[in-house]
C-alpha positions in Angstrom: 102.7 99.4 93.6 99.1 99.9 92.6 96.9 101.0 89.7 94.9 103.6 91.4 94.4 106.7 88.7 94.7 110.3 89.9 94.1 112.7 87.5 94.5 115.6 89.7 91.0 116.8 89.7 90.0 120.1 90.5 94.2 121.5 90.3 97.3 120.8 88.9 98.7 117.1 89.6 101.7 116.4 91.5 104.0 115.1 88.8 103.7 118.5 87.0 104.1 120.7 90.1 107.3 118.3 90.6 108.3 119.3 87.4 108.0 123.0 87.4 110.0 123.7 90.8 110.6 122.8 94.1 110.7 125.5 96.5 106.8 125.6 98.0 107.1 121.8 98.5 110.8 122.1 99.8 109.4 124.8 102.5 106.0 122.1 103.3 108.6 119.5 103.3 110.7 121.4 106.0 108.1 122.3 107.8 107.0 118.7 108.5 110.2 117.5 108.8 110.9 115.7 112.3 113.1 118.2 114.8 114.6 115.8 117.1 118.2 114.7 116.2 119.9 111.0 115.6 119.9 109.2 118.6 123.5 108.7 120.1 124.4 105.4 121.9 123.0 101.7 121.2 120.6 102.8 118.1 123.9 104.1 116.7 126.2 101.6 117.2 123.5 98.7 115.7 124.4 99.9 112.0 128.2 101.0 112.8 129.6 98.1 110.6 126.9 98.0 108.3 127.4 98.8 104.6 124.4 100.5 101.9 125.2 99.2 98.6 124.1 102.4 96.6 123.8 103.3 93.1 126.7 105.9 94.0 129.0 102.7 95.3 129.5 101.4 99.2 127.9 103.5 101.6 128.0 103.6 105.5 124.9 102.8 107.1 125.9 105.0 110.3 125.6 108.2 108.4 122.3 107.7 107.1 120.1 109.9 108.8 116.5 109.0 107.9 115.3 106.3 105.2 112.2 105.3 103.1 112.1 101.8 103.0 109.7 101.0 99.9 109.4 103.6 97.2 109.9 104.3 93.2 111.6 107.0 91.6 110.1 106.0 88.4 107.4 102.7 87.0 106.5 101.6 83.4 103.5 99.6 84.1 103.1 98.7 80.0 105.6 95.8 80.7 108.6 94.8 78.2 106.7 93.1 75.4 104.8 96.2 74.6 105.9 98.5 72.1 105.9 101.8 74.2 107.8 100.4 77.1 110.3 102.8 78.7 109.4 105.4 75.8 109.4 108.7 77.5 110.3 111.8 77.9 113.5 111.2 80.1 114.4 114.7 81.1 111.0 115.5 82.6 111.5 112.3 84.2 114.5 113.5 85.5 113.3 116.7 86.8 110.0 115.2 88.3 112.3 112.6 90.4 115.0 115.1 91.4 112.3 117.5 92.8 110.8 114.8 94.9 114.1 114.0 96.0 114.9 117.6 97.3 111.6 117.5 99.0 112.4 114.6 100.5 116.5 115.8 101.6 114.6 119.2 103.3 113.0 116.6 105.3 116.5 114.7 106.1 115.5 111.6 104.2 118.9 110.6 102.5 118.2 106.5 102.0 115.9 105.6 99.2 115.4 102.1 98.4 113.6 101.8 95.1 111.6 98.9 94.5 111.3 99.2 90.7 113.3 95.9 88.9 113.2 93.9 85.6 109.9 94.2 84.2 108.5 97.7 85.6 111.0 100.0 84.1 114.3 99.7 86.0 116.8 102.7 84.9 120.1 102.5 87.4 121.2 105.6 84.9 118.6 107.4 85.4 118.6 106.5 89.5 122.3 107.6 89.7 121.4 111.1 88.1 118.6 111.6 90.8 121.5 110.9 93.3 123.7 113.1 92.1 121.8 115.9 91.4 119.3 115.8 95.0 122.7 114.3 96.8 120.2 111.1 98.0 121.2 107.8 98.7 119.6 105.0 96.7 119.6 101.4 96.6 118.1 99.6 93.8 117.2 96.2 93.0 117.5 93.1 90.4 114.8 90.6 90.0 111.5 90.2 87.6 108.3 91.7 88.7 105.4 88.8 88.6 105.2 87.4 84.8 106.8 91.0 83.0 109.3 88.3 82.3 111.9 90.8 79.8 112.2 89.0 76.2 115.9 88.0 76.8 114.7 85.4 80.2 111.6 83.9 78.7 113.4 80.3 77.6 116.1 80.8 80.3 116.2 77.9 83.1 116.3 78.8 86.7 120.5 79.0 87.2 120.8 81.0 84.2 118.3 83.8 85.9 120.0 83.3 89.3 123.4 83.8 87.8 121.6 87.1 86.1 120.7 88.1 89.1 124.0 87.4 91.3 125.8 89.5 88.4 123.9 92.5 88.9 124.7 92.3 92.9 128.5 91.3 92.2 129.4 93.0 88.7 126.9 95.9 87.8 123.9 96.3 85.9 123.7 97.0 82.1 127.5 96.9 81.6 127.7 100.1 84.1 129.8 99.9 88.0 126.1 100.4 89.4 125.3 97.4 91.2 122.0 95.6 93.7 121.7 95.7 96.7 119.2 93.1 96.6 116.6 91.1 94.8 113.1 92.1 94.6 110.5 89.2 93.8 106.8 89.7 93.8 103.9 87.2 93.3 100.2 87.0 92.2 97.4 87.4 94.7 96.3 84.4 94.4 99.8 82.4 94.6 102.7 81.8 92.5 102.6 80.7 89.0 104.7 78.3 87.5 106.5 82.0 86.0 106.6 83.5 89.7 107.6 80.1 90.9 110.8 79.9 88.5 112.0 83.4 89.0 111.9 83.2 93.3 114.2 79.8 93.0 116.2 82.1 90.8 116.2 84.6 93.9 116.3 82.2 95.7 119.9 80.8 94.9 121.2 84.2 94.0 120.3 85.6 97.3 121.7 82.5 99.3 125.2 82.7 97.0 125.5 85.9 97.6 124.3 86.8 101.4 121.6 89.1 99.6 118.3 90.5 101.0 114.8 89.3 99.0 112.0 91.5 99.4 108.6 90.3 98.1 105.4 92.0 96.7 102.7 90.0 98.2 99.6 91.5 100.1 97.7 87.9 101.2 99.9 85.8 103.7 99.0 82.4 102.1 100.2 83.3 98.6 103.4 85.2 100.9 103.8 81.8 102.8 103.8 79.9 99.5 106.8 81.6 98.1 108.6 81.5 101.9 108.4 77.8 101.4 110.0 78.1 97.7 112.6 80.3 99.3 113.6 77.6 102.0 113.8 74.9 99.9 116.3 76.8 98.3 118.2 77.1 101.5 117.6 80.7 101.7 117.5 82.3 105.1 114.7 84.3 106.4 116.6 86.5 108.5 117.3 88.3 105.0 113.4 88.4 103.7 111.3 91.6 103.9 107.8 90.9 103.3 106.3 94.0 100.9 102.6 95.0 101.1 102.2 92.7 104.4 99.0 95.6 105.5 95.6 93.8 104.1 96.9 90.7 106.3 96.4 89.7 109.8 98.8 91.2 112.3 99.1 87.8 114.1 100.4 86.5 110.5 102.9 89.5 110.5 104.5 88.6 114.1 104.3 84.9 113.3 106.4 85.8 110.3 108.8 88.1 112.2 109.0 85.4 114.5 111.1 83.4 111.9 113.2 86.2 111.1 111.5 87.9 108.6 110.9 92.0 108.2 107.3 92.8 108.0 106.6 96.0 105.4 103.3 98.3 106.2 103.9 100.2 103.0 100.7 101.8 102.2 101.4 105.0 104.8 99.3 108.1 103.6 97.2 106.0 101.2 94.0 107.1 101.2 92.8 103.8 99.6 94.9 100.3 99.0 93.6 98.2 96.2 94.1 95.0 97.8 92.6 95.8 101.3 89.0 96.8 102.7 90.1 98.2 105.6 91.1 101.5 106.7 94.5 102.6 106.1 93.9 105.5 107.6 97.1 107.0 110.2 95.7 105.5 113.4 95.0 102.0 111.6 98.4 101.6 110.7 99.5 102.8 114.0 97.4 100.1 115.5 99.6 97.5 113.1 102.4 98.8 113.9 102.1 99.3 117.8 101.3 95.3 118.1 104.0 94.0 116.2 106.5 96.4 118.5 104.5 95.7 121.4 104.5 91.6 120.4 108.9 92.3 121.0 109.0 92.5 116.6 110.0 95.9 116.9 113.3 95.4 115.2 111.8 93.8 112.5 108.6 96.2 111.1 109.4 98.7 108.3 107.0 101.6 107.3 107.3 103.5 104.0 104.5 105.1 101.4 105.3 103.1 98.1 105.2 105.6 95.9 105.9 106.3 92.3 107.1 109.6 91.4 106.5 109.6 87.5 104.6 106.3 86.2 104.6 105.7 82.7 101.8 105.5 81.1 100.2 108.7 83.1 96.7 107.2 83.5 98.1 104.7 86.1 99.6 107.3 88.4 98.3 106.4 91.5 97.5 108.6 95.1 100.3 108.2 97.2 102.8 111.2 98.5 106.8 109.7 99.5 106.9 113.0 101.4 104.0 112.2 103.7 105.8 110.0 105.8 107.8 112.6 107.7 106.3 115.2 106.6 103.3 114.1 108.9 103.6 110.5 109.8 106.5 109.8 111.8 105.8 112.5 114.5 102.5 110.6 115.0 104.6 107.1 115.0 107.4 108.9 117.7 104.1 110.5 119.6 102.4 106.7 119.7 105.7 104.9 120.0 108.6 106.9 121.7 111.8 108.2 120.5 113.7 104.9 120.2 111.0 102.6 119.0 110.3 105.7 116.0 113.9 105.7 114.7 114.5 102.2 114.8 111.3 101.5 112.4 112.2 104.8 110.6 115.7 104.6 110.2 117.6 101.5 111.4 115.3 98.3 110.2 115.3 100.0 106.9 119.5 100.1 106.9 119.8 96.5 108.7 117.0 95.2 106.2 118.5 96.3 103.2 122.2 96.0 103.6 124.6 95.1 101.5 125.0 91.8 100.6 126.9 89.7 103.3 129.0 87.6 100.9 130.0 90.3 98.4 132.7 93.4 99.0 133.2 96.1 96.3 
């Protein structure tokens, strides 16, 4: 996530052509979609035991047909000590997400995992609406985002967090039957604070307890390697990390990371700026990126998606980035660089194998 404003200059602005229909960006979204068909053999039978933990229950990873790895549905950005957080105007919320999410289903996207956790406006209500209504599959996540620390964790000790955490994978979320499917962490540019710090050994011994997936929002690899070491002292596995933002570093830090396991995230695809990187993140750049790891024999371990945020409250921090421009015009440039096989299996099956169900838990 970002802070980049868009105002919509010059024409109306996506979020209110989202809410007033759907049917010239369902036809665009068509129209881009990609026209080649699941891949039968190997590629298939990679996910044929491996279970989506969605916000509509236990979901086969086999019938998903295309996924977005790194997207939001919906972002408060004023954090939980402020007085207007999550105050909105929940049916146009509603409305705004569903259309994207039709857009996205005329393109055959039916895997959404939603980045958004404690601290940035989490709603699994209003996630499990969006997937009944657009029929989309979504996973969501527990965890804290950076120091938006909600009021009720501020004096709590690192077990009490983790066992907070490990409930909303095992139990559900908010006394509802929607549960994780993983933990989201994220950390200051810079490097951890003592905050970050508590809430990743929190993660940390959730994730390793239950066999769960971490994902981290950290665009610098020192500040990213910093909160790897946290994780392993923890005893948790890199073979269940996915490293968000990873584009403003070096692609040799990105295979040396894979190398140990982890999933490398280029989630910036159709930005036409990113606010923690000077250089171009323009198609062919991340093309570049993403040919090396693949090329390097990471291929199985590089995820691409657009991180975007369909409504974000408060409106001036809507930022430039379209979920639908990954298939609608990136992946036939990725399956045109890359092949067939090496397309789907960043497209598709990293995303299902990276965030899977947790290992240790069954419904």
């Amino acid at each position: 996530m970002c802070h980049h404003i868009d105002e919509g200059e010059g024409g109306i602005d996506r979020r209110t052509l989202l809410v007033r229909g759907t049917a010239a960006l369902a036809t665009a979204g068509a129209a881009g979609a990609l026209p080649w068909p699941r891949a039968a053999g190997a590629a298939v039978n990679r996910d044929a035991d491996v279970v989506l933990q969605t916000v509509g229950g236990p979901f086969p990873g086999s019938s998903i047909h295309w996924a977005l790895g790194h997207e939001h549905f919906f972002v408060d950005f004023l954090g939980p000590s402020d007085p207007a957080y999550m105050d909105t105007d929940w049916i146009e919320v509603t409305r705004a997400c569903v259309a994207s999410a039709q857009v996205l289903r005329s393109q055959g996207v039916d895997l959404f995992i939603d980045w958004t956790n404690l601290g940035v406006g989490r709603n699994v209500l209003l996630l499990r609406d969006i997937s009944r209504q657009a029929g989309m599959n979504i996973v969501c996540a527990t965890g804290i985002y950076k120091s938006l620390v909600p009021p009720q964790f501020e004096r709590s000790s690192v077990d009490e967090i983790a066992a907070h955490f490990y409930d909303e994978l095992a139990a559900g979320i908010d006394g509802t039957p929607v549960r994780a499917g993983w933990i989201k962490i994220a950390t200051t540019e810079s490097g951890p604070t003592p905050t970050d710090r508590r809430i990743h050994r929190a993660a940390a011994r959730a994730g390793k307890k239950a066999g769960a997936t971490i994902s981290l929002h950290s665009p610098f690899t020192d500040a990213t390697l910093a909160v790897v070491k946290t994780l392993e002292r923890e005893g948790f596995d890199l073979r269940r990390f996915v490293w968000g933002h990873a584009q403003p570093s070096s692609v040799d830090d990105h295979k040396a990371l894979a190398a140990r396991g982890a999933m490398v995230q280029y989630d910036a695809i159709g930005a036409q700026s990113d606010p923690f990187f000077h250089g171009p993140t323009d198609d062919a750049s991340m093309l570049d990126r993403i040919q090396a790891v693949v090329e390097a024999g990471y291929g199985d371990r590089v995820v691409v998606s657009a991180d975007a945020s369909v409504f974000v409250n408060p409106a001036i921090f809507q930022y430039d980035r379209n979920n639908a421009y990954v298939f609608g015009t990136f992946a036939a440039k990725l399956r045109e660089r890359l092949g067939d096989d090496a397309a789907r299996m960043v497209l598709r099956d990293n995303v299902i194998s990276a965030f899977r169900r947790p290992s240790k838990l069954r419904s």
